[in-house]
N, CA, C and O atoms as a Tinker XYZ file with bonds, in Angstrom:
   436  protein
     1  N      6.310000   18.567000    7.391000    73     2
     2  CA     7.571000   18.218000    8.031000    64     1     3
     3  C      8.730000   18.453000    7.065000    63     2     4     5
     4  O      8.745000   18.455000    5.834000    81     3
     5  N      9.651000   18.641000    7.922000    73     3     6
     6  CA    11.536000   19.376000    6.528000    64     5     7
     7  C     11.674000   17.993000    6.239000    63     6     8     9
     8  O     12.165000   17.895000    5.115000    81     7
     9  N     11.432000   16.715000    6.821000    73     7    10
    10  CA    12.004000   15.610000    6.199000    64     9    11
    11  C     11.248000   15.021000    4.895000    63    10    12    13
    12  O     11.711000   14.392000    3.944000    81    11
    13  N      9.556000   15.558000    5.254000    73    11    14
    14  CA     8.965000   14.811000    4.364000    64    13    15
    15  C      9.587000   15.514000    2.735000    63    14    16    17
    16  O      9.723000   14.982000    1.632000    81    15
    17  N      9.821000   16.736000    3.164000    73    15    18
    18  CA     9.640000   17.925000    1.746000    64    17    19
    19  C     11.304000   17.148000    0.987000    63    18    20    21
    20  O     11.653000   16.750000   -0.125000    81    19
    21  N     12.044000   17.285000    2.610000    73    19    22
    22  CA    13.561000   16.962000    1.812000    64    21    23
    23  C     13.474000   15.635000    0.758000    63    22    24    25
    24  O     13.848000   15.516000   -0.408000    81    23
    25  N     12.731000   14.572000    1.807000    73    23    26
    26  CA    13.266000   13.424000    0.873000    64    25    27
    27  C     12.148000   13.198000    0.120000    63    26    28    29
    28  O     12.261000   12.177000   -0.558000    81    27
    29  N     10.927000   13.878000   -0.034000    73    27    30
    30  CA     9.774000   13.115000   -0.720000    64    29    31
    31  C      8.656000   12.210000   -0.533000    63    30    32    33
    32  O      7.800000   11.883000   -1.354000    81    31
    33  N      8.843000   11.746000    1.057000    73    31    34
    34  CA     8.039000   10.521000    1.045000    64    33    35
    35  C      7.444000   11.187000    2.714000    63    34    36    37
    36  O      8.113000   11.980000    3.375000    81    35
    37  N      6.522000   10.824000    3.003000    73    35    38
    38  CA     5.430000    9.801000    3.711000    64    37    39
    39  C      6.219000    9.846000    5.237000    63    38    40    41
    40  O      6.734000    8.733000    5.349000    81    39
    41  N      6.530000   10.652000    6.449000    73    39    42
    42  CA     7.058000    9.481000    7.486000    64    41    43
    43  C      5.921000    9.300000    8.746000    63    42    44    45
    44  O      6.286000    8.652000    9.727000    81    43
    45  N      4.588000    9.852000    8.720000    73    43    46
    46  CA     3.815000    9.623000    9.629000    64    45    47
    47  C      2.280000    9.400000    9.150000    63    46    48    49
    48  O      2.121000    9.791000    7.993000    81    47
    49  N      1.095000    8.860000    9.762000    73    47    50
    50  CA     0.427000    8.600000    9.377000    64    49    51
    51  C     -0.836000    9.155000    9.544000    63    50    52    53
    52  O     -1.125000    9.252000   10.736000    81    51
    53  N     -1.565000    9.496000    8.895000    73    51    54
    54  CA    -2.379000   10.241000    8.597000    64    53    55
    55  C     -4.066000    9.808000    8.392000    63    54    56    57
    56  O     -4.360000    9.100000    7.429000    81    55
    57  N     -4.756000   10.108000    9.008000    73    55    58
    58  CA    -6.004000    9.694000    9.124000    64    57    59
    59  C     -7.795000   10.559000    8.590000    63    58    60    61
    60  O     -8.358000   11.498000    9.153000    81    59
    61  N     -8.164000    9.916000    7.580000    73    59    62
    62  CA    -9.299000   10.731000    7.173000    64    61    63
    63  C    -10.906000    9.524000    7.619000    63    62    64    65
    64  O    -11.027000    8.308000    7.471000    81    63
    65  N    -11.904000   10.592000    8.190000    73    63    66
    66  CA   -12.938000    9.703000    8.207000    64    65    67
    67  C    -14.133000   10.294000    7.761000    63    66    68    69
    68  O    -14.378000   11.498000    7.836000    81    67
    69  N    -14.893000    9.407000    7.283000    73    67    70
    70  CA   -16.258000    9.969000    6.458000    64    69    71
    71  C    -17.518000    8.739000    6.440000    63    70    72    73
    72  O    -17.555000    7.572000    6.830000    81    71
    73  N    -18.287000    9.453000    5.922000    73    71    74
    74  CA   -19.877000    7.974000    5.944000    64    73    75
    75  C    -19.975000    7.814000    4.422000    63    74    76    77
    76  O    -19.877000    8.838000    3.746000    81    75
    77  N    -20.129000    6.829000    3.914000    73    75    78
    78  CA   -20.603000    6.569000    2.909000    64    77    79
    79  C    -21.449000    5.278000    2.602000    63    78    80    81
    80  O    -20.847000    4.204000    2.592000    81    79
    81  N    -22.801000    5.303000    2.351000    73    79    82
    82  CA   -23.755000    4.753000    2.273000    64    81    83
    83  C    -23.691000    3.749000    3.429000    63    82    84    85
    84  O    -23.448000    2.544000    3.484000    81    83
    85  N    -24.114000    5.042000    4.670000    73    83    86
    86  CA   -24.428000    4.766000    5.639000    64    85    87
    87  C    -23.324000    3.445000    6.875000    63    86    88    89
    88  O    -23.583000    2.830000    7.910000    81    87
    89  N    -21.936000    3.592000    5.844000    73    87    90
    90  CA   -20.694000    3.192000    6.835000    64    89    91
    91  C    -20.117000    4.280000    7.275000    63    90    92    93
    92  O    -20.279000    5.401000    6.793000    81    91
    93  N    -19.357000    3.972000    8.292000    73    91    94
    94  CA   -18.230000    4.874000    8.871000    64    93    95
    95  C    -17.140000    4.535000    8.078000    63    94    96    97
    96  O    -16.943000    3.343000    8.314000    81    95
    97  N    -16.207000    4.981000    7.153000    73    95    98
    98  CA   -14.615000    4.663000    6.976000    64    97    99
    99  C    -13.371000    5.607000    7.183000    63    98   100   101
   100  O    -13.049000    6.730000    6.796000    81    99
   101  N    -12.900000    4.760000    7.864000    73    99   102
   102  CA   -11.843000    5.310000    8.076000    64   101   103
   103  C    -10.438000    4.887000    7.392000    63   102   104   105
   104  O     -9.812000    3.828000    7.349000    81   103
   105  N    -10.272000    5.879000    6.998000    73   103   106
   106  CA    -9.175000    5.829000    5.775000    64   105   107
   107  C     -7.300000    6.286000    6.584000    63   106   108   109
   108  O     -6.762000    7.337000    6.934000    81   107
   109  N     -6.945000    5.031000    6.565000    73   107   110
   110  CA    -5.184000    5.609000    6.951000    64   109   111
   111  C     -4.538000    5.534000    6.146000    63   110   112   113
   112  O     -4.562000    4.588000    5.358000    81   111
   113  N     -3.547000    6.749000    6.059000    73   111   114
   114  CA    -2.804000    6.727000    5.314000    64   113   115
   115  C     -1.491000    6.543000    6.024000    63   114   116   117
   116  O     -1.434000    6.982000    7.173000    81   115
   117  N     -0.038000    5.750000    5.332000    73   115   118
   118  CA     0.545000    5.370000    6.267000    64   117   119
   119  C      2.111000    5.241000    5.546000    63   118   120   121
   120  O      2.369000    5.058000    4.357000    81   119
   121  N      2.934000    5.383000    6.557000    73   119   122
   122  CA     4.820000    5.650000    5.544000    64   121   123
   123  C      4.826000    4.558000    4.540000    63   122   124   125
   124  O      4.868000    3.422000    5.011000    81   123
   125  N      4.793000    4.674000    3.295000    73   123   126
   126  CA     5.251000    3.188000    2.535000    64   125   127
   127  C      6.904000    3.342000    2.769000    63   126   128   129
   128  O      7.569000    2.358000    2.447000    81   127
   129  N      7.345000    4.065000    3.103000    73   127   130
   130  CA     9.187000    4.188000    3.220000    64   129   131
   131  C      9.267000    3.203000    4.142000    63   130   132   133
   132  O      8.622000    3.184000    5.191000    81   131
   133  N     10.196000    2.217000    3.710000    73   131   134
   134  CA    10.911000    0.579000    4.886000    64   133   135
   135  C     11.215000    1.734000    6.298000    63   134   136   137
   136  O     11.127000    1.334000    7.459000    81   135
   137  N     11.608000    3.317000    5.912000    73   135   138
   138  CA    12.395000    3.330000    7.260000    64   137   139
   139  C     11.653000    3.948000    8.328000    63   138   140   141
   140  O     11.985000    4.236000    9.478000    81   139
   141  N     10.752000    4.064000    7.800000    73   139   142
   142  CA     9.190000    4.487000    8.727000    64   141   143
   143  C      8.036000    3.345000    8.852000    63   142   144   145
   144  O      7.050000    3.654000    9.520000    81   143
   145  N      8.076000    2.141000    8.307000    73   143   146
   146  CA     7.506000    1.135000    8.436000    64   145   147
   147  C      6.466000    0.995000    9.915000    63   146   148   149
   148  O      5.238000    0.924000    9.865000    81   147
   149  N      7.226000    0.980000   11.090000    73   147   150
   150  CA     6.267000    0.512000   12.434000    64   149   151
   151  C      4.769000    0.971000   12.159000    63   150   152   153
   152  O      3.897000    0.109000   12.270000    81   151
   153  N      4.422000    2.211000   11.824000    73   151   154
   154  CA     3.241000    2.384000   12.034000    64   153   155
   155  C      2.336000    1.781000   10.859000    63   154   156   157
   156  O      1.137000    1.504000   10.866000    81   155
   157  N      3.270000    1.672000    9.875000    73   155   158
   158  CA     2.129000    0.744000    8.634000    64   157   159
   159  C      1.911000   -0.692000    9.420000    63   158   160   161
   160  O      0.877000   -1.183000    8.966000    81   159
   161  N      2.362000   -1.368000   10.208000    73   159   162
   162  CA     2.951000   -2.466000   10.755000    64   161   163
   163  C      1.809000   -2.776000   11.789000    63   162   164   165
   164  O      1.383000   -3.930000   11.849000    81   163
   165  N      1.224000   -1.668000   12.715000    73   163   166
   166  CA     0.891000   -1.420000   13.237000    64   165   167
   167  C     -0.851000   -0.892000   13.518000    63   166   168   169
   168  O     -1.662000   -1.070000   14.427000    81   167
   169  N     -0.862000   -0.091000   12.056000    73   167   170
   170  CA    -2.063000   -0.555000   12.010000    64   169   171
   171  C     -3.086000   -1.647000   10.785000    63   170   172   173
   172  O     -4.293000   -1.743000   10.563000    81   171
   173  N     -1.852000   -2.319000   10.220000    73   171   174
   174  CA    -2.332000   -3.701000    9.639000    64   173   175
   175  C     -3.000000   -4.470000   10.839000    63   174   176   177
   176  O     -3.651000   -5.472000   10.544000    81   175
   177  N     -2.902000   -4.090000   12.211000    73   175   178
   178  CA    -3.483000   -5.293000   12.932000    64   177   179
   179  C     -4.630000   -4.745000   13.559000    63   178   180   181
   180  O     -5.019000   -5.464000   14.479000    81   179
   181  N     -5.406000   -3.576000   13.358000    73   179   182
   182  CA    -6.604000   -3.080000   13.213000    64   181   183
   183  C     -7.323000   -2.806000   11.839000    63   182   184   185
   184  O     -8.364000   -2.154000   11.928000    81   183
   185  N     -7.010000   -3.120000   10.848000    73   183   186
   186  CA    -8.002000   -2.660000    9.543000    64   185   187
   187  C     -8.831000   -4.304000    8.877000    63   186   188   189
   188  O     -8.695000   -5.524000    8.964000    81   187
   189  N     -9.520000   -3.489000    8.354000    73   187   190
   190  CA   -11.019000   -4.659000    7.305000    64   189   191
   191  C    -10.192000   -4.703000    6.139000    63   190   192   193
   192  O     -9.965000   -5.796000    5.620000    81   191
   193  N     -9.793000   -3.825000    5.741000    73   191   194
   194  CA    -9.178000   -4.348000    4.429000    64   193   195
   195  C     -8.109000   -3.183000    4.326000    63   194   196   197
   196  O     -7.957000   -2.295000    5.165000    81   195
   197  N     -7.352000   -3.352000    3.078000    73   195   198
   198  CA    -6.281000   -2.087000    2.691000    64   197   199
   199  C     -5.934000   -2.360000    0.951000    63   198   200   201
   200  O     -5.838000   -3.334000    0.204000    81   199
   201  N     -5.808000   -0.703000    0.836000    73   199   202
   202  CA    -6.065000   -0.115000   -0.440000    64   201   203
   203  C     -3.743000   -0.439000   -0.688000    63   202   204   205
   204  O     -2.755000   -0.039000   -0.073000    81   203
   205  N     -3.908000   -1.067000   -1.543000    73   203   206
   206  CA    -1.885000   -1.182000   -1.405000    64   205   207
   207  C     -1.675000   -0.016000   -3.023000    63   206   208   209
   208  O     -2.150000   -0.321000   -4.117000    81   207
   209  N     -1.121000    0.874000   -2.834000    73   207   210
   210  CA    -1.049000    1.526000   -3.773000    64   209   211
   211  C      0.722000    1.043000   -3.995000    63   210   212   213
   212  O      1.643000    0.975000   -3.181000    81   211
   213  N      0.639000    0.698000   -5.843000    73   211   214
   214  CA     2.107000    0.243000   -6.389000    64   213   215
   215  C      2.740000    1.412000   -7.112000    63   214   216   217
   216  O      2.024000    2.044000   -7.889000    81   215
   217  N      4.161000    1.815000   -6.925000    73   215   218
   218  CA     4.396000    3.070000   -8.145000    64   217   219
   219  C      4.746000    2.170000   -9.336000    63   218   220   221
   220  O      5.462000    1.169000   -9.379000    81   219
   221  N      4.104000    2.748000  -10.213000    73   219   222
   222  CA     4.386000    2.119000  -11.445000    64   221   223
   223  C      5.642000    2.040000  -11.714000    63   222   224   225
   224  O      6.086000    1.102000  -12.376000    81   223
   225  N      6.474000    3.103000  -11.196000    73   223   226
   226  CA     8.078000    3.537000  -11.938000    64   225   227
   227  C      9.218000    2.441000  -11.215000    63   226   228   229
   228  O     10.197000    1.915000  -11.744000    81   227
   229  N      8.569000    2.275000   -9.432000    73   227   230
   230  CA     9.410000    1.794000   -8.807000    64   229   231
   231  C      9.465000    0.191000   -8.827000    63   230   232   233
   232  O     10.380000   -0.571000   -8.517000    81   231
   233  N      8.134000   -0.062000   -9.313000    73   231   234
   234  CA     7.926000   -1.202000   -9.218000    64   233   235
   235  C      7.545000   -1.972000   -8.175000    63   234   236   237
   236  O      7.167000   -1.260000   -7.245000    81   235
   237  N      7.463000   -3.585000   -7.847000    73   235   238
   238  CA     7.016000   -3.701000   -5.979000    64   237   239
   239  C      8.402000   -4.339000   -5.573000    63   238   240   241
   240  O      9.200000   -5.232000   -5.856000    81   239
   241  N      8.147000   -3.260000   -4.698000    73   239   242
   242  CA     9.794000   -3.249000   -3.807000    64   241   243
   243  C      9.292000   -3.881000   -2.771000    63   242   244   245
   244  O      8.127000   -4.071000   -2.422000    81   243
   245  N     10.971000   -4.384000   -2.021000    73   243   246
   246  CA    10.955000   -5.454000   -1.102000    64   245   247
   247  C     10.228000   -4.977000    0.226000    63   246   248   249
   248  O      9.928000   -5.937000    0.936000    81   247
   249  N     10.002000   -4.204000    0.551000    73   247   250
   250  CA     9.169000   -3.474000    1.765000    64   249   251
   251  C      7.777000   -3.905000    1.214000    63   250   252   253
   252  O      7.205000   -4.812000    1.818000    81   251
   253  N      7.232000   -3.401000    0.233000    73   251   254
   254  CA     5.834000   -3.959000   -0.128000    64   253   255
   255  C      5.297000   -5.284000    0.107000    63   254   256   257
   256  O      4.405000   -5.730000    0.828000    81   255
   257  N      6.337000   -5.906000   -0.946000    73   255   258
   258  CA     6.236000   -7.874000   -0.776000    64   257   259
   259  C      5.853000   -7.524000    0.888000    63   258   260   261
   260  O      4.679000   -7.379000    1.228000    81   259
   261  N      6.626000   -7.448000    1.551000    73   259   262
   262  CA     6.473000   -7.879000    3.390000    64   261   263
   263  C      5.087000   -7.515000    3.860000    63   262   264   265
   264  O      4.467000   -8.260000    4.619000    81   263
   265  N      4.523000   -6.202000    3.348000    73   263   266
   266  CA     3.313000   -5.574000    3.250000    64   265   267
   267  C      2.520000   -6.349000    2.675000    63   266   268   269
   268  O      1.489000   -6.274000    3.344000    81   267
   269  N      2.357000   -7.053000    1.846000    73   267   270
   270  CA     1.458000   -7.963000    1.117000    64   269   271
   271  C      1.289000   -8.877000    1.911000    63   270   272   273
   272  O      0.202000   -8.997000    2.476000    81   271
   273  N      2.557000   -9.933000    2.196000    73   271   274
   274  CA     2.641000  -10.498000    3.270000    64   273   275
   275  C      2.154000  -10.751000    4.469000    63   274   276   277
   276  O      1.914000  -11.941000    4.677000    81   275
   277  N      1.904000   -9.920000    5.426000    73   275   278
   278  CA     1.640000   -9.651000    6.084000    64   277   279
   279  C     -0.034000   -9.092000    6.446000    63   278   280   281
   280  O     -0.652000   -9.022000    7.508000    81   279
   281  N     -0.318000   -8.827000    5.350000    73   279   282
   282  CA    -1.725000   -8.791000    5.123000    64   281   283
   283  C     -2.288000  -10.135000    4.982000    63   282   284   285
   284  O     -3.058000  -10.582000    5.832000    81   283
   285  N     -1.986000  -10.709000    4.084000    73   283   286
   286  CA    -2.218000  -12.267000    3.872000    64   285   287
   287  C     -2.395000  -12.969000    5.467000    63   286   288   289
   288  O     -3.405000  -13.210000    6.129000    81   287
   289  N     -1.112000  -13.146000    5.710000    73   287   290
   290  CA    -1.185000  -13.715000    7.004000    64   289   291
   291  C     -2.416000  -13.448000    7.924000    63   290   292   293
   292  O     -2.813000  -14.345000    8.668000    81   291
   293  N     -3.027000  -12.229000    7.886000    73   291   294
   294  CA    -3.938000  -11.542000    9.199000    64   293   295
   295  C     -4.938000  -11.860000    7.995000    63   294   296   297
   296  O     -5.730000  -10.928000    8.135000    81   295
   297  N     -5.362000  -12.536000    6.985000    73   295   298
   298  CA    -6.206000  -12.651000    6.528000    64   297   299
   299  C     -7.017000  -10.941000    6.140000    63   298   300   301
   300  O     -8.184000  -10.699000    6.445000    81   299
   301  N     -6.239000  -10.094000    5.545000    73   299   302
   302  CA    -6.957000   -8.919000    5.279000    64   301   303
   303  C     -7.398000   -8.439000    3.526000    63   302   304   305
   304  O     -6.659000   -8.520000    2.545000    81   303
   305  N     -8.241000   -8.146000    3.555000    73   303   306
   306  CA    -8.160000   -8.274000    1.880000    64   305   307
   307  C     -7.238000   -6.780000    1.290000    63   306   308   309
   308  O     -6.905000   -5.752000    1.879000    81   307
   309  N     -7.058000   -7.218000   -0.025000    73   307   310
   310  CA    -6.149000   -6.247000   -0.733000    64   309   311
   311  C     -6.621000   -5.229000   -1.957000    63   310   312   313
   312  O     -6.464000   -5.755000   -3.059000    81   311
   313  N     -6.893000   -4.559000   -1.979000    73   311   314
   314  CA    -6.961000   -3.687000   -3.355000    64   313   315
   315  C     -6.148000   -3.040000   -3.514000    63   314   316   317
   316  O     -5.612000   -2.301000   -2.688000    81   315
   317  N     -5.825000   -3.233000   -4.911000    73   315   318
   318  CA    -3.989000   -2.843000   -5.649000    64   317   319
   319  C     -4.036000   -1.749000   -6.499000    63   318   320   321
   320  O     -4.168000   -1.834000   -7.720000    81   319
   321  N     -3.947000   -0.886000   -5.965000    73   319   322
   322  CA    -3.740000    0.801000   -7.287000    64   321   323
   323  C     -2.608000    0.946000   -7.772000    63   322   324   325
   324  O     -1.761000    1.162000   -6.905000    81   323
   325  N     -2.219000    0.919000   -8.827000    73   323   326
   326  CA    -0.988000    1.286000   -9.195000    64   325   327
   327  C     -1.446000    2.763000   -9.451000    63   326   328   329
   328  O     -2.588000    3.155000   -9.687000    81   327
   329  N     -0.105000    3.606000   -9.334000    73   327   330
   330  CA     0.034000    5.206000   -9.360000    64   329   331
   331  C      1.123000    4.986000   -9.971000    63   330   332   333
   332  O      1.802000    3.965000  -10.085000    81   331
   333  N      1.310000    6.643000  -10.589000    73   331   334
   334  CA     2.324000    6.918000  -11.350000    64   333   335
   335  C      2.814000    6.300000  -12.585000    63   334   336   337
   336  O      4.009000    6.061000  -12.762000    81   335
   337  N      1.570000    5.949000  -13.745000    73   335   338
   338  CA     1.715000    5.002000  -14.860000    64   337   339
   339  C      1.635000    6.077000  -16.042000    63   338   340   341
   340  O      1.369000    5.777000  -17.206000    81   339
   341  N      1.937000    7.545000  -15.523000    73   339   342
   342  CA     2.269000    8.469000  -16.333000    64   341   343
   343  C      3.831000    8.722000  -16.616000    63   342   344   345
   344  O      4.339000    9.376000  -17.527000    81   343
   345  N      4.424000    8.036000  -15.603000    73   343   346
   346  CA     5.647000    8.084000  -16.430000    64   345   347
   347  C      6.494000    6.715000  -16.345000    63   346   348   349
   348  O      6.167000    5.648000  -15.825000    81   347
   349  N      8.057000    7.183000  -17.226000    73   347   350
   350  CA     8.190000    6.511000  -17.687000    64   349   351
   351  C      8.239000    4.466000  -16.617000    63   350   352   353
   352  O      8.882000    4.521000  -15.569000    81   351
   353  N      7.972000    3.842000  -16.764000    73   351   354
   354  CA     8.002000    2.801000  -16.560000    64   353   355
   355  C      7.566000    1.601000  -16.700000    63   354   356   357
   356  O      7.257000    1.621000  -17.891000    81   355
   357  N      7.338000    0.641000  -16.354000    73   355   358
   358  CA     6.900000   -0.613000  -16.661000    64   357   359
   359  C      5.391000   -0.855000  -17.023000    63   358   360   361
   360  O      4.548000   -0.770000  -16.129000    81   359
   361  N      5.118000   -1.082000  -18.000000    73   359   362
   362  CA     2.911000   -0.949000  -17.914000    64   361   363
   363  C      2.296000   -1.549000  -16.755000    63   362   364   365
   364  O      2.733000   -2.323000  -15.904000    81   363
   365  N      1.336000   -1.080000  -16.906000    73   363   366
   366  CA     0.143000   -1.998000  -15.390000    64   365   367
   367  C     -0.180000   -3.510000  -15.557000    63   366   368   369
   368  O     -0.397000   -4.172000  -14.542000    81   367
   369  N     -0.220000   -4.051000  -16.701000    73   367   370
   370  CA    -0.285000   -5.378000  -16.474000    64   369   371
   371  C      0.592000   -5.984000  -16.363000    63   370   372   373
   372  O      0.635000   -7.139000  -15.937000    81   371
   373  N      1.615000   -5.206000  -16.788000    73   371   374
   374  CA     3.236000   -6.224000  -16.904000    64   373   375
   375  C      3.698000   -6.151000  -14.904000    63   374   376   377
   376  O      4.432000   -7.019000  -14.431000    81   375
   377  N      3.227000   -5.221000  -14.184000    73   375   378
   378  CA     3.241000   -4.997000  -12.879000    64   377   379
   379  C      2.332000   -5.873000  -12.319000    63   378   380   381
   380  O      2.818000   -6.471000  -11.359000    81   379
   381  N      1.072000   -6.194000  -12.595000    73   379   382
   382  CA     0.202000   -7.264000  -12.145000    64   381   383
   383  C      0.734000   -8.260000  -12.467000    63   382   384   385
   384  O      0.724000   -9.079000  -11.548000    81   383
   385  N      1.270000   -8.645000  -13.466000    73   383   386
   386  CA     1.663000   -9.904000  -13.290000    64   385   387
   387  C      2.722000  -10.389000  -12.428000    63   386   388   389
   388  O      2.682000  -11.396000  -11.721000    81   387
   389  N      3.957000   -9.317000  -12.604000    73   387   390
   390  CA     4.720000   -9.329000  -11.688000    64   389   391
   391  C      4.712000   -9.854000  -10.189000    63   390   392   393
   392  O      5.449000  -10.617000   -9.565000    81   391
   393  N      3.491000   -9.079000   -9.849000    73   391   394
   394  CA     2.539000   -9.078000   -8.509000    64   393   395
   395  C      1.838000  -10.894000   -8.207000    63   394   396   397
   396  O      1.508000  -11.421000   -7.145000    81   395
   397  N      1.825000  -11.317000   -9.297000    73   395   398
   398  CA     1.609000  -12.641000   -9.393000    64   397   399
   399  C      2.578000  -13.991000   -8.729000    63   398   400   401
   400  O      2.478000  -14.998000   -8.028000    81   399
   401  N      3.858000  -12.929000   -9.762000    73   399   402
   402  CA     5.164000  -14.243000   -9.209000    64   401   403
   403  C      5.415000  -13.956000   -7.926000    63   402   404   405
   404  O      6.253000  -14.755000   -7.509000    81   403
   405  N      5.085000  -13.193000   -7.105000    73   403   406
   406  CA     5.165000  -12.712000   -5.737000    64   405   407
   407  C      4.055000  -13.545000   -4.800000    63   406   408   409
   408  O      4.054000  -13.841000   -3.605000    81   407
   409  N      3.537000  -13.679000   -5.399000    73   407   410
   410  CA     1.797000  -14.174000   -4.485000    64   409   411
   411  C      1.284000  -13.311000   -4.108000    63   410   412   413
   412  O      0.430000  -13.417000   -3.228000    81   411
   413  N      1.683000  -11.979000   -4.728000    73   411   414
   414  CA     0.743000  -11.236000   -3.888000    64   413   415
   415  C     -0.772000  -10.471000   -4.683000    63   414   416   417
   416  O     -1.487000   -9.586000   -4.212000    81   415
   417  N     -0.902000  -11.184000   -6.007000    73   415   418
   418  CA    -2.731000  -10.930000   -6.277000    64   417   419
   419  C     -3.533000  -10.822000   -5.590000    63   418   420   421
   420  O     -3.546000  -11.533000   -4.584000    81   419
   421  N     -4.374000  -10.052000   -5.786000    73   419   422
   422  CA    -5.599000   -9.855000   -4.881000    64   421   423
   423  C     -6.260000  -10.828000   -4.837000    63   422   424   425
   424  O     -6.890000  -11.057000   -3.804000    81   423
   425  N     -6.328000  -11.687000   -5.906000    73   423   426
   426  CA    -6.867000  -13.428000   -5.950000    64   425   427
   427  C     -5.978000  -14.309000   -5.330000    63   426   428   429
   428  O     -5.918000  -15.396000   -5.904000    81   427
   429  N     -5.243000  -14.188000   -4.306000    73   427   430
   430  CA    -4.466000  -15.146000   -3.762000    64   429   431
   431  C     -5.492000  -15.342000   -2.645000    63   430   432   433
   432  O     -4.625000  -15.760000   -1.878000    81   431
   433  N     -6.742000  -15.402000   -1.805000    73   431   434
   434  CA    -7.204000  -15.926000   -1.113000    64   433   435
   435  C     -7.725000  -17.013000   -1.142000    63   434   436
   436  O     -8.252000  -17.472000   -0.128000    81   435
């Protein structure tokens, strides 16, 4: 898409599926951009769990928190990747912790 290339990001969602040791998963991928949000929104209220990938550079922005959020609430579990800790920005634990004063650890259940 010209929008994704123009601005860089993500605006529709994208779906991969495969078996692995004998599950089905299905993997979505989905806009982290606030201004494409509905469909991340949307299918938080069908998934087992979700993979929350953090940019290291950007830090967790206020769209995320709501994303965390909102997982919590539906009781969904979280696994937290940070990406992009090749450049310059904040280290990964100093971001986990961060992730802490938020409530949003993966140990917050």
């Amino acid at each position: 898409m010209e929008l994704e290339r123009k601005r860089g990001i993500s605006v529709s969602s994208t779906v991969l599926q495969f078996d692995y040791q004998g599950y089905q998963i299905n993997l979505l991928d989905t806009p982290g951009h606030k201004d494409f949000s509905e469909d991340t929104y949307r299918v938080l209220t069908a998934v087992d769990a979700v993979v929350m990938v953090l940019d290291a550079a950007k830090g967790i922005e206020a769209q995320t928190q709501k994303l965390f959020e909102v997982c919590r609430q539906r009781g969904v579990p979280i696994f937290t990747f940070i990406n992009k800790c090749d450049r310059p920005s904040k280290g990964p634990v100093e971001l986990l912790e961060k992730s802490k004063r938020y409530s949003i650890s993966s140990r917050s259940r």
